[in-house]
C-alpha positions as CSV (number, residue, x, y, z in Angstrom):
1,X,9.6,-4.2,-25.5
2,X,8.5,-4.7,-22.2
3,X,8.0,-2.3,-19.3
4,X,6.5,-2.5,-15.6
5,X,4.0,0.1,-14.5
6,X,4.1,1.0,-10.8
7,X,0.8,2.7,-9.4
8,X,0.5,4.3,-6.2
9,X,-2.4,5.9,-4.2
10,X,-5.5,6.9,-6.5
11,X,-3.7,5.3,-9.4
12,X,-3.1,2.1,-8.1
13,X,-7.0,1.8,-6.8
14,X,-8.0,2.6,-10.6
15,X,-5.3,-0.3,-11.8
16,X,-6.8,-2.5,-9.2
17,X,-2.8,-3.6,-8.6
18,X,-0.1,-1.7,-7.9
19,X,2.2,-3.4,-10.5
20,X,1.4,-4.4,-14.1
21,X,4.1,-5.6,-16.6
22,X,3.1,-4.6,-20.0
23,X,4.6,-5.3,-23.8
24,X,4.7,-1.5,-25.0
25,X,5.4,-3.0,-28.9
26,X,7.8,-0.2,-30.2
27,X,7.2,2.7,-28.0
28,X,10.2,4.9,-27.5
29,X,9.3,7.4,-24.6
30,X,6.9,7.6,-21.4
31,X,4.2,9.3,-24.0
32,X,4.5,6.5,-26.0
33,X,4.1,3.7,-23.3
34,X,1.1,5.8,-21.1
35,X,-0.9,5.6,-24.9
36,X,-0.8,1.7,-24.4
37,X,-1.3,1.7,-21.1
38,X,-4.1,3.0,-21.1
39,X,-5.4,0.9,-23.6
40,X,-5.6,-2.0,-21.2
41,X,-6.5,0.7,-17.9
42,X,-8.5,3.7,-19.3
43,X,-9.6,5.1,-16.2
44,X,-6.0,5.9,-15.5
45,X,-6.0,8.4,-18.2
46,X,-8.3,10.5,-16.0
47,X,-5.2,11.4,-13.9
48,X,-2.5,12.1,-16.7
49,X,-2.6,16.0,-16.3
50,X,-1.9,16.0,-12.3
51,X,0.2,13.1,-11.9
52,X,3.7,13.0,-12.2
53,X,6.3,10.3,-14.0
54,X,9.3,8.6,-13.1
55,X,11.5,5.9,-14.9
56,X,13.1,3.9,-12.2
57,X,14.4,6.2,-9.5
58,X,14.1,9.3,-11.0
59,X,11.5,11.4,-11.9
60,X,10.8,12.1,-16.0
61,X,8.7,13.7,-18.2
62,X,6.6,12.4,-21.2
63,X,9.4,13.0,-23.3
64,X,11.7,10.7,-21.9
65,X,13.4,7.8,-23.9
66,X,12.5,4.5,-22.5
67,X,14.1,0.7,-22.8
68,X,12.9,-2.5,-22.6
69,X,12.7,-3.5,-18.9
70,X,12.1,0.1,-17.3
71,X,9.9,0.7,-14.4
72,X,7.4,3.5,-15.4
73,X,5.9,4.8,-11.8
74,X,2.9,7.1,-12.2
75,X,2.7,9.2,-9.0
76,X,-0.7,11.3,-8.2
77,X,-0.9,14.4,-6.8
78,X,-0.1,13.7,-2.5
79,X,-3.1,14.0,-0.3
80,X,-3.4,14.5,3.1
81,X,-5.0,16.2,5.8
């Protein structure tokens, strides 16, 4: 199964893209698929507690159910001044 990781802010400068397509093998939720992600982009996994997930347009937890073809966007915590 395949899925596209979409990085934004913090998390895409760690990615060093702001997409990546990944085959996730068998993985059946966003736990699942994070766990191989960062086996190719460790330095992500620095941000898993604050950051926030979404499967296509809306936003999900870890728990959600995935499919081949989702977009998994991993969304940091919004800075600003």
């Amino acid at each position: 199964m395949t899925v596209t990781f979409r990085f934004f802010s913090v998390s895409r400068d760690l990615a060093g893209c702001s997409t990546f397509q990944l085959d996730i093998g068998q993985a059946k939720t966003v736990e699942d698929a994070l766990a191989k992600l960062y086996e190719e982009k460790p330095d992500l996994q620095k941000l898993e507690m604050a950051s926030m997930f979404a499967v296509g347009l809306d936003y999900a937890t870890k728990a959600q159910p995935i499919k081949d073809g989702d977009e998994i966007s991993i969304i940091p915590p919004v800075q600003g001044g």
